[in-house]
Short mmCIF file of the C-alpha atoms (twelve columns), coordinates in Angstrom:
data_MODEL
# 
_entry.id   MODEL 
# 
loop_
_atom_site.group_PDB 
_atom_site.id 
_atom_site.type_symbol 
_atom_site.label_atom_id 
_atom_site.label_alt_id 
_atom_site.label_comp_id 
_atom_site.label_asym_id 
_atom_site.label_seq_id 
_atom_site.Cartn_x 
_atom_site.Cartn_y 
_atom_site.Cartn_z 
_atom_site.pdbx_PDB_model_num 
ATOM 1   C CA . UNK A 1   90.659  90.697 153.982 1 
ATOM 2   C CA . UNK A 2   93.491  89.715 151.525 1 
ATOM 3   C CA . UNK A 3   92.766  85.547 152.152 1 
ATOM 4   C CA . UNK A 4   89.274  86.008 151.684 1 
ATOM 5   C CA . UNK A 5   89.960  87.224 148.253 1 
ATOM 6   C CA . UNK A 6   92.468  84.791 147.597 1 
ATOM 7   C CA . UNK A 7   89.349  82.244 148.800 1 
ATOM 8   C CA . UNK A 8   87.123  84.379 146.896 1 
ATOM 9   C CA . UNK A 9   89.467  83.532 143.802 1 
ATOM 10  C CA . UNK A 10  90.212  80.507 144.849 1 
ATOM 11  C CA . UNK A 11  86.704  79.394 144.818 1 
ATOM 12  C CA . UNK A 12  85.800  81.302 141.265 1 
ATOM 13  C CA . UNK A 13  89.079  79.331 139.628 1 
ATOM 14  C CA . UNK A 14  88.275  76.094 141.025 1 
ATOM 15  C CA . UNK A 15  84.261  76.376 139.631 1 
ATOM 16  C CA . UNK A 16  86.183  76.893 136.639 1 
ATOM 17  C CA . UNK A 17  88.286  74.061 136.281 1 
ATOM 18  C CA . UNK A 18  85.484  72.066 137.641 1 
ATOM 19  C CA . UNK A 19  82.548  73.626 135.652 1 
ATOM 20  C CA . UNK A 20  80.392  73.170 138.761 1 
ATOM 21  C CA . UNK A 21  77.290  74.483 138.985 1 
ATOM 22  C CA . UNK A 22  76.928  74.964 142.672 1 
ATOM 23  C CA . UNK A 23  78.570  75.416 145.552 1 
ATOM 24  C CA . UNK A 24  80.419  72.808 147.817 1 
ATOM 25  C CA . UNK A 25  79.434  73.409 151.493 1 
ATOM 26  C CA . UNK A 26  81.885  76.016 153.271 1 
ATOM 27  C CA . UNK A 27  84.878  74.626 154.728 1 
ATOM 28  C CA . UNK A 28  83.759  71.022 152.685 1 
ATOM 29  C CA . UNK A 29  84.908  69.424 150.246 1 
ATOM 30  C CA . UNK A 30  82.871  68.170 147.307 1 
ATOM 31  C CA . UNK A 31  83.500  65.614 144.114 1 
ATOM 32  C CA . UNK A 32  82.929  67.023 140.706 1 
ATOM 33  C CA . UNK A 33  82.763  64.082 137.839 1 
ATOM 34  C CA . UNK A 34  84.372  64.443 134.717 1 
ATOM 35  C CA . UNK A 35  85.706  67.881 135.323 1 
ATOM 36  C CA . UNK A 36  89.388  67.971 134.643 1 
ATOM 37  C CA . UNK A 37  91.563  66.701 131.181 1 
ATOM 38  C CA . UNK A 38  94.909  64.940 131.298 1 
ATOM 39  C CA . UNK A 39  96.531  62.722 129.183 1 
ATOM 40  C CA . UNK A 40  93.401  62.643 126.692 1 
ATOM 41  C CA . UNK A 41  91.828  60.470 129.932 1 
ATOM 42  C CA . UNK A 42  88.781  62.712 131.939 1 
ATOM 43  C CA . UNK A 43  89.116  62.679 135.478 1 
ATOM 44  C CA . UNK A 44  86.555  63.340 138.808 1 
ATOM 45  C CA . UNK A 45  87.998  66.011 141.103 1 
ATOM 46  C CA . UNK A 46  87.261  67.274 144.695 1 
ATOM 47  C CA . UNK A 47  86.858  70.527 145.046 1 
ATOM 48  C CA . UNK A 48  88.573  71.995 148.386 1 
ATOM 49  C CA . UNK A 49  88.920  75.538 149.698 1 
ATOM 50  C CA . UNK A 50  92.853  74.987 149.583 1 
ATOM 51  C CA . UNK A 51  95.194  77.854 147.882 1 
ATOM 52  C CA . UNK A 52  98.776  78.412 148.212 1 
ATOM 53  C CA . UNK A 53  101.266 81.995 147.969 1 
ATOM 54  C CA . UNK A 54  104.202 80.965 146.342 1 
ATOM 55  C CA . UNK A 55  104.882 77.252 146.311 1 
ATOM 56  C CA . UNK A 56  108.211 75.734 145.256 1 
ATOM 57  C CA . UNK A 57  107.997 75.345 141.525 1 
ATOM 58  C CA . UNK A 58  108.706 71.754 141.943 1 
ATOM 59  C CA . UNK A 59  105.759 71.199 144.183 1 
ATOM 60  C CA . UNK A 60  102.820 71.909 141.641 1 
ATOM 61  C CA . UNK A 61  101.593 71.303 138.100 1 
ATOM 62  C CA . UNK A 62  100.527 73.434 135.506 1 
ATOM 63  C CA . UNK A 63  97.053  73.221 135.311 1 
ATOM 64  C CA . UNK A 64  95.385  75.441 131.984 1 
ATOM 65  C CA . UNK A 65  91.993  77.242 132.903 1 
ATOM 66  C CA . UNK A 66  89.471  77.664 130.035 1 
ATOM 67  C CA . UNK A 67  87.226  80.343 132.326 1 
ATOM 68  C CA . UNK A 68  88.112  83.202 130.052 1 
ATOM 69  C CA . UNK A 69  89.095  81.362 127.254 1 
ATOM 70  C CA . UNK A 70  86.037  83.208 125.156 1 
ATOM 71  C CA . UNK A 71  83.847  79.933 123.987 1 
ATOM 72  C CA . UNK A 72  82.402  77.533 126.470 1 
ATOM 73  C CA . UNK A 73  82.492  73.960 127.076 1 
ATOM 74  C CA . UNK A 74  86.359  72.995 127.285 1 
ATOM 75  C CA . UNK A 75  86.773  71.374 130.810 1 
ATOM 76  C CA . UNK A 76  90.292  72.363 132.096 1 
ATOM 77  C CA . UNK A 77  93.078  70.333 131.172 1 
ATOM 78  C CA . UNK A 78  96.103  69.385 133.949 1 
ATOM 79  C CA . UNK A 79  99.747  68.537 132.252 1 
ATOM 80  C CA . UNK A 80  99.914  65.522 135.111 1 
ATOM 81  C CA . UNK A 81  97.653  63.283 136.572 1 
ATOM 82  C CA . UNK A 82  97.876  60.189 138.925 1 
ATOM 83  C CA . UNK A 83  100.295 57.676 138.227 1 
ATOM 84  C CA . UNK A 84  102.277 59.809 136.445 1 
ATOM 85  C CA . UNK A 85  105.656 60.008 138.717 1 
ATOM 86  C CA . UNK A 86  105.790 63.767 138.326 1 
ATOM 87  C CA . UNK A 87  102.188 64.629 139.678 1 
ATOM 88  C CA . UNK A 88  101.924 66.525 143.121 1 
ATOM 89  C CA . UNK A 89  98.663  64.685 144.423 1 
ATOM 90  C CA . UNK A 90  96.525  67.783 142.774 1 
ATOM 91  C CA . UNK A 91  98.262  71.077 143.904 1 
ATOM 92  C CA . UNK A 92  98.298  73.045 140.646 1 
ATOM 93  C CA . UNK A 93  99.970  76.095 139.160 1 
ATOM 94  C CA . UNK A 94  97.068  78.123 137.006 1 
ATOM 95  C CA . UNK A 95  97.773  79.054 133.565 1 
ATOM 96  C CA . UNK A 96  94.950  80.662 132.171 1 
ATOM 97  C CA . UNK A 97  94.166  79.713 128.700 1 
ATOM 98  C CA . UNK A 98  92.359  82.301 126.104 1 
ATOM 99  C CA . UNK A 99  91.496  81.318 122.149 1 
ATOM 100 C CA . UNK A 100 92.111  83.511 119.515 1 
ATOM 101 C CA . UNK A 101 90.558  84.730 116.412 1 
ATOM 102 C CA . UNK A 102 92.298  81.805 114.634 1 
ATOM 103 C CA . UNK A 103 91.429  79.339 117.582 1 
ATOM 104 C CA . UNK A 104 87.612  80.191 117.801 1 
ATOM 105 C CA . UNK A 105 87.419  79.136 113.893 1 
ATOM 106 C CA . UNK A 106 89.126  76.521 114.574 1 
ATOM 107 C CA . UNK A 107 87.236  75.264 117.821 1 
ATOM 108 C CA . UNK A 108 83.814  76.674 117.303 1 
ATOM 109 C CA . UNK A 109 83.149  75.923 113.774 1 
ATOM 110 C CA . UNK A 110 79.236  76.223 113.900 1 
ATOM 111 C CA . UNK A 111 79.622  79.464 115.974 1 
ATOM 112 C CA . UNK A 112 77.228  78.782 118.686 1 
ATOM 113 C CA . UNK A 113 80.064  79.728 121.468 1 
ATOM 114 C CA . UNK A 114 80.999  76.339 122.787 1 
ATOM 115 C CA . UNK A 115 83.863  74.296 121.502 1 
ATOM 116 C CA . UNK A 116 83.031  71.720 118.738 1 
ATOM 117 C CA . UNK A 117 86.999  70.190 119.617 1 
ATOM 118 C CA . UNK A 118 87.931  70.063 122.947 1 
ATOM 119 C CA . UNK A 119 91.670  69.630 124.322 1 
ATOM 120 C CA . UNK A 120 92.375  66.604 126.470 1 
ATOM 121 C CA . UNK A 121 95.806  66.970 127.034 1 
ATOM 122 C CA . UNK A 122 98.633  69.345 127.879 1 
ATOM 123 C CA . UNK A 123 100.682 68.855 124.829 1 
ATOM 124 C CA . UNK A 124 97.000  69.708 122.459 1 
ATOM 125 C CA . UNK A 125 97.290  72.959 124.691 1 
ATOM 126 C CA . UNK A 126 101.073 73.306 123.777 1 
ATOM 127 C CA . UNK A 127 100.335 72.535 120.453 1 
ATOM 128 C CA . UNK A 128 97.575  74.648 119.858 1 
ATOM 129 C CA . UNK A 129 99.330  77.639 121.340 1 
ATOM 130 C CA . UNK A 130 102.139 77.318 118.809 1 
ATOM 131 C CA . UNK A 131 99.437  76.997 115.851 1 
ATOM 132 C CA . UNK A 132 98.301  80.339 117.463 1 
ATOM 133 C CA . UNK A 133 94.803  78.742 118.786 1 
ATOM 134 C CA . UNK A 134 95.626  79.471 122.119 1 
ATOM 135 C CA . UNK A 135 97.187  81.970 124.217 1 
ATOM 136 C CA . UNK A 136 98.192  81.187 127.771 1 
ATOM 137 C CA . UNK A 137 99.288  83.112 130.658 1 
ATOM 138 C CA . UNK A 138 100.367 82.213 134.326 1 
ATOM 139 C CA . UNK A 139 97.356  83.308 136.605 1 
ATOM 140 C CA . UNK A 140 100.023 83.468 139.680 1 
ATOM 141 C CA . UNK A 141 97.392  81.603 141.657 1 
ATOM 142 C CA . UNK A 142 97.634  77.839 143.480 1 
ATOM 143 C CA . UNK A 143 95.718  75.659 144.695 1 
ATOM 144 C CA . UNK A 144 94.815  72.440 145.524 1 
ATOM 145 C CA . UNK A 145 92.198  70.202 143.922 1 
ATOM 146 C CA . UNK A 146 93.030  66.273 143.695 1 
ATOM 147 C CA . UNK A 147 92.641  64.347 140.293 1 
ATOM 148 C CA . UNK A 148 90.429  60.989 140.632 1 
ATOM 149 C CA . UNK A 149 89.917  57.773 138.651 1 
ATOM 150 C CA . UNK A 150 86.215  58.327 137.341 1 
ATOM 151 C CA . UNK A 151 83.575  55.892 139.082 1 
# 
């Protein structure tokens, strides 16, 4: 019962980061355009049904999950991507990322609910957090989902 949870999760986190709209076939995997930030450049993804317990830190990257973040619209944003020597081929360490008071002003300045300035990088993340724009908070979740050069 527990790994179909974590599945259950791992599926809900990865719609997230992917802002799919529908499902990818069970046990498949399926490519999501435009769906993940790094390095200001937007990258495809495929979604998998992949999670880890526990990985060596060294083994994954801190990936920052706008699901809960309060306003819609900001596509998740990884802190490495391919090429970079660091990157671990897409297995990812969740942060979850949540804007404040100061950060929905900031981010939503017509108020409709979806960001009017999006973050496409790890260090605007960073930086907004220490502005106080952004909280973040480790999700204790992994899994993997592979960064791709957009077609």
């Amino acid at each position: 019962m527990r790994k179909k949870r974590r599945i259950g999760l791992a599926v809900m986190l990865v719609f997230a980061v992917s802002g799919a709209a529908t499902l990818a076939m069970a046990g498949g995997a399926t490519r999501v355009a435009e769906a993940v930030w790094a390095h200001g450049q937007v990258y495809d993804t495929v979604i998998t049904p992949t999670t880890f317990i526990s990985p060596p830190g060294h083994s994954s990257d801190i990936i920052y999950s706008f699901m809960m973040s309060g306003l819609q619209g900001q596509r998740s944003v990884a802190e490495a991507a391919p090429g970079d020597p660091e990157y671990n081929g897409g297995r990812w360490n969740v942060y979850l990322a949540v804007f404040t008071a100061a950060g929905v002003e900031v981010h939503d300045e017509n108020g409709d609910g979806t960001v009017d300035l999006e973050l496409t990088s790890a260090d605007e993340v960073v930086l907004h957090e220490t502005l106080g724009h952004l909280e973040t908070f480790p999700a204790d979740f992994y899994f993997e989902c592979p960064l791709l050069p957009r077609r």
